[in-house]
C-alpha positions in Angstrom: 36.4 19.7 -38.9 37.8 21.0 -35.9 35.2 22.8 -33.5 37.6 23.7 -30.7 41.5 24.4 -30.5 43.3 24.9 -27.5 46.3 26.8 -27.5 48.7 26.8 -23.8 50.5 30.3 -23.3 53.1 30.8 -20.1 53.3 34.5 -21.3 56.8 34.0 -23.5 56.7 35.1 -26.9 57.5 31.6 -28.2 54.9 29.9 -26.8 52.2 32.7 -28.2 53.6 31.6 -31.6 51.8 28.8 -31.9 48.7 31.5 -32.9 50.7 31.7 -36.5 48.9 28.4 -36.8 46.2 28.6 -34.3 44.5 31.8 -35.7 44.1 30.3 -39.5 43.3 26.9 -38.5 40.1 28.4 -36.5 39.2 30.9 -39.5 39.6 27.8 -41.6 37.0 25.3 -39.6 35.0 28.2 -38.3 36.1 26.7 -35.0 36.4 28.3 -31.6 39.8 29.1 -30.2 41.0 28.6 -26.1 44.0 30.3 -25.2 44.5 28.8 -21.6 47.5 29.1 -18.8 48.1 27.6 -15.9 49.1 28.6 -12.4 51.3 26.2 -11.1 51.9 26.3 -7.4 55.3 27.8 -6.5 57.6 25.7 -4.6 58.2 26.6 -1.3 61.7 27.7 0.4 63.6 25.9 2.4 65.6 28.0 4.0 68.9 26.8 6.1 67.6 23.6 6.5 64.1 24.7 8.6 60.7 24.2 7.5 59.5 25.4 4.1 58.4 28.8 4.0 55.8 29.6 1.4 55.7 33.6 0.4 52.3 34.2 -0.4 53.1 38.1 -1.7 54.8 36.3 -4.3 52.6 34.1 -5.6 50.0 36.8 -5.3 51.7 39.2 -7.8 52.6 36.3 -9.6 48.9 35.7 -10.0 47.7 39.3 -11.1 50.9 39.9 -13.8 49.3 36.3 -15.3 45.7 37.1 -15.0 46.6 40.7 -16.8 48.2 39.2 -19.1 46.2 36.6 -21.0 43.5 39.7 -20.9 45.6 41.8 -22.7 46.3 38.8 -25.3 42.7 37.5 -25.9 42.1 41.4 -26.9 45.0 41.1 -29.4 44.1 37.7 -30.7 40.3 38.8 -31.0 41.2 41.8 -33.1 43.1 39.0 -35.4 40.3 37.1 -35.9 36.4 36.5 -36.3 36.3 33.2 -34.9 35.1 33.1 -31.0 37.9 33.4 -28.6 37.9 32.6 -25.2 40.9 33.2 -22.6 40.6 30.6 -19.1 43.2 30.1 -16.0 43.4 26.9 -14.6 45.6 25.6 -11.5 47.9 22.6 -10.6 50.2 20.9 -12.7 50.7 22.2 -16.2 50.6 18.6 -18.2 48.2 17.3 -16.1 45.4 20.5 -16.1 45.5 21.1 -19.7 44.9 16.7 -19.7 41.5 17.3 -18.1 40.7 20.5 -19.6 40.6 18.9 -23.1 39.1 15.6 -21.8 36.4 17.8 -20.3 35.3 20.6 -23.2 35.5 18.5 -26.4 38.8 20.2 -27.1 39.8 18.3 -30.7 43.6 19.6 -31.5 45.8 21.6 -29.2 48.6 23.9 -30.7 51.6 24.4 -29.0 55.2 25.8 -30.0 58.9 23.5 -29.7 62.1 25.5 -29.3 65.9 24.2 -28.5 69.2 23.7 -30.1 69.9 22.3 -33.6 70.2 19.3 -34.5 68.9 16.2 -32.6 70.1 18.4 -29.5 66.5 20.1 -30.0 64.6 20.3 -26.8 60.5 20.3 -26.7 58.9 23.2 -25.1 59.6 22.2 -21.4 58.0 19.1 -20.8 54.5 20.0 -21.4 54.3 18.8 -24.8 55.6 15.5 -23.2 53.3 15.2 -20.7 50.6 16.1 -23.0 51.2 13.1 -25.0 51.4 10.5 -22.5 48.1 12.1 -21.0 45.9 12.7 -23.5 43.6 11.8 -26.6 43.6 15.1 -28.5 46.1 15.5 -31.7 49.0 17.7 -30.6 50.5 20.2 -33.5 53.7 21.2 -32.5 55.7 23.9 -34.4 59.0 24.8 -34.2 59.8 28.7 -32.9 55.8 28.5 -34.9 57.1 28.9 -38.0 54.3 29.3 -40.6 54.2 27.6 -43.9 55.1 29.3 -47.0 52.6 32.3 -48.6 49.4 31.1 -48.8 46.3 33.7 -49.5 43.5 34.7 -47.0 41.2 31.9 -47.5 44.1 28.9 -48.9 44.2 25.8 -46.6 47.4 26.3 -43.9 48.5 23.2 -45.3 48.9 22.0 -48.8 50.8 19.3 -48.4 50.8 16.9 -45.6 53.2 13.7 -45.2 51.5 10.6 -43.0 54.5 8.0 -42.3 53.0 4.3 -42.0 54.4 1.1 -40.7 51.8 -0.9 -41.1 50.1 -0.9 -37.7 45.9 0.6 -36.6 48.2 3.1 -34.4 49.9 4.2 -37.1 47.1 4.7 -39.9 44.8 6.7 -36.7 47.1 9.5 -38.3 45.4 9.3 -41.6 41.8 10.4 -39.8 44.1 13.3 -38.5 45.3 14.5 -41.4 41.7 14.1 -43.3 40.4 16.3 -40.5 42.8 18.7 -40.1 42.1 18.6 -44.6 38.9 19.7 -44.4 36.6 20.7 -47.4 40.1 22.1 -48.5 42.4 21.2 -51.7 44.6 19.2 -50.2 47.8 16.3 -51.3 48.3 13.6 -48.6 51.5 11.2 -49.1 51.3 8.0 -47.3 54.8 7.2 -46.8 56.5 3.7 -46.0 60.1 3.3 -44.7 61.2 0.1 -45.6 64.2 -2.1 -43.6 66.7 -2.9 -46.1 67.2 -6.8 -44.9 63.4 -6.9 -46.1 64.6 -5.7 -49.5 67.1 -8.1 -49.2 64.9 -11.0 -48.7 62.3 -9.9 -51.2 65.0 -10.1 -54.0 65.7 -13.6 -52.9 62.3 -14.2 -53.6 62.3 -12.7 -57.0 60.0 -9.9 -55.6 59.6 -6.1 -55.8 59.2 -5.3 -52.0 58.4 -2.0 -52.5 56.1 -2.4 -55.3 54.4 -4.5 -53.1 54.3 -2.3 -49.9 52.3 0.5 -52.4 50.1 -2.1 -53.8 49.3 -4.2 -50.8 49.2 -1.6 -48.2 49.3 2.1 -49.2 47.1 1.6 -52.3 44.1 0.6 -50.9 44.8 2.7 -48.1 45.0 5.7 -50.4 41.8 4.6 -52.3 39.8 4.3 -49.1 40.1 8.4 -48.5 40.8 10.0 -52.1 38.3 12.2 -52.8 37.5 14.9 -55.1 39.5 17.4 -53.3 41.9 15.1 -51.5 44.5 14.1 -53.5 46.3 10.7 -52.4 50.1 10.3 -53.2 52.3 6.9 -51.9 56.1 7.0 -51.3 58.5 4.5 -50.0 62.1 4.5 -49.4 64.8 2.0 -48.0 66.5 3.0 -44.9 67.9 2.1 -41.9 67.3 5.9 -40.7 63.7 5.6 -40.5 63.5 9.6 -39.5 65.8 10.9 -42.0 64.3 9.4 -44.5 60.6 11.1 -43.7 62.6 14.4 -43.3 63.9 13.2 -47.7 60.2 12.5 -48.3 58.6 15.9 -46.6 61.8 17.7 -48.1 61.9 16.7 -51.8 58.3 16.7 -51.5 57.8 20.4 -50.5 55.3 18.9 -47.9 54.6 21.4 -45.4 52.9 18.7 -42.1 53.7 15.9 -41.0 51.3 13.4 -39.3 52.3 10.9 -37.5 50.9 8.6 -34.5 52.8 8.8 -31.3 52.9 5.2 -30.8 53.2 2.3 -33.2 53.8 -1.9 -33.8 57.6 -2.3 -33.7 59.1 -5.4 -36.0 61.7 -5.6 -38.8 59.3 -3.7 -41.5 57.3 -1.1 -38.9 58.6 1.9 -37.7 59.4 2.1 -33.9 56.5 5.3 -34.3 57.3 6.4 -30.5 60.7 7.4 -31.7 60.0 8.6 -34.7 57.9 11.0 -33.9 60.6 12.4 -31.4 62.9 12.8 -33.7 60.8 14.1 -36.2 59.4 17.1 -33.5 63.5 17.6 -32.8 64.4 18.1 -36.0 62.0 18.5 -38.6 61.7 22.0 -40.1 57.7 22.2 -41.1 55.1 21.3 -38.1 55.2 17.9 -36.9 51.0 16.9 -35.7 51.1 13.7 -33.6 48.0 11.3 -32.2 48.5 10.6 -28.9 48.5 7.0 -28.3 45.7 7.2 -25.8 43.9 8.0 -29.2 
């Protein structure tokens, strides 16, 4: 269960989308939500070549416009919800503060919001989402635009439906204690999916063997076993593909999945995913939320 989500605003609309997730997810584990911002120093001028001139008036009013407004949104979010909420400033580097700030409060997910072009072109939110990831321990969900998953009633689990892609590596399968947590006490299908190189395939049938029989009852099976429970319901897929992304994006798609989780960081080798990657392409392009465990995790 989570106990404390952290959710980075900059005062945009897009990145206060992420509270389409945020809010439910803290109503659903009872757990207290952190909207935080940051004031980044403003670079100084350099004008006509001299020395660099700092305007402090600037900087001021900067300040105050912030300050009033992360007020004027913990009072909206507060109204939204009856889990605690709590609204905090802190200075420096963006990437870097909200780092520390989750090393140092027991933070355990931060919720932030991806925008960009379509396509692969798709840009993350800045680079904080980047930084964040190289920086930290704490599970990032990223939404695109926060776009909320399908109708759901008041007390139904966010997510139904959550995809975990494997590749056979401890990195990888730290996803799967994500995605039980982020599960809850709620009714909940997990698919452990497996993408498969086809010269493996290839191989295996020179062998006279099944190779992706064998992946689901060598590897996801017991994996599956080790966390069914009565409410979790354990599902395995695997596919054959050279387009290790796309075919995730098939899996989540035909299976109406509604999360991915994934690890930022994997084993690399002719069966394993190159996860690092993965997971970029799957934040650029996938259309449900993408959840990733940092590698530092």
């Amino acid at each position: 269960m989570y106990r404390n989500i952290l959710v980075p605003v900059d005062g945009s609309k897009l990145s206060e989308r992420a509270l389409v997730l945020a809010v439910p997810l803290a109503d659903q584990h009872n757990a207290k939500l952190t909207l935080i911002t940051v004031n980044e120093p403003i670079e100084d001028l350099t004008l006509g070549g001299g020395a660099p001139v700092r305007d402090s008036a600037l900087d001021i009013t900067w300040r105050k416009e912030r300050g009033a407004y992360l007020k004027k949104l913990l009072a909206r979010v507060t109204r939204r919800t009856e889990s605690p909420v709590e609204a905090v400033t802190l200075e420096g580097r963006v990437a870097p503060a909200l780092a520390a700030y989750a090393a140092g409060h027991d933070v355990d997910l931060i919720v932030m919001c991806t925008h960009g072009r379509g396509g692969f072109q798709r840009l993350w939110l800045g680079s904080v989402a980047d930084g964040l990831s190289r920086r930290t321990a704490v599970p990032l969900l990223l939404a695109r635009g926060g776009r909320a998953p399908g109708s759901r009633m008041l007390h139904d689990p966010l997510f139904r439906r959550i995809l975990v892609p494997l590749d056979g590596s401890d990195r990888a399968e730290s996803a799967l204690h994500a995605a039980c947590t982020l599960a809850g006490d709620a009714k909940v299908v997990i698919t452990l999916a497996h993408v498969l190189h086809p010269m493996t395939v290839v191989a295996a049938g020179n062998l006279a063997s099944d190779r992706e029989r064998d992946v689901i009852t060598s590897y996801l099976d017991p994996l599956a076993t080790s966390i069914r429970t009565e409410r979790l319901t354990v599902d395995t897929d695997t596919r054959v593909s050279t387009n290790v992304a796309r075919a995730l994006l098939e899996m989540a798609e035909e299976n109406e999945d509604d999360l991915i989780v994934i690890s930022g960081q994997g084993m690399s080798g002719l069966e394993r995913l190159v996860v690092g990657s993965v997971a970029d392409k799957l934040i650029r392009t996938a259309r449900v939320p993408v959840m990733v465990c940092p590698a530092a995790a």
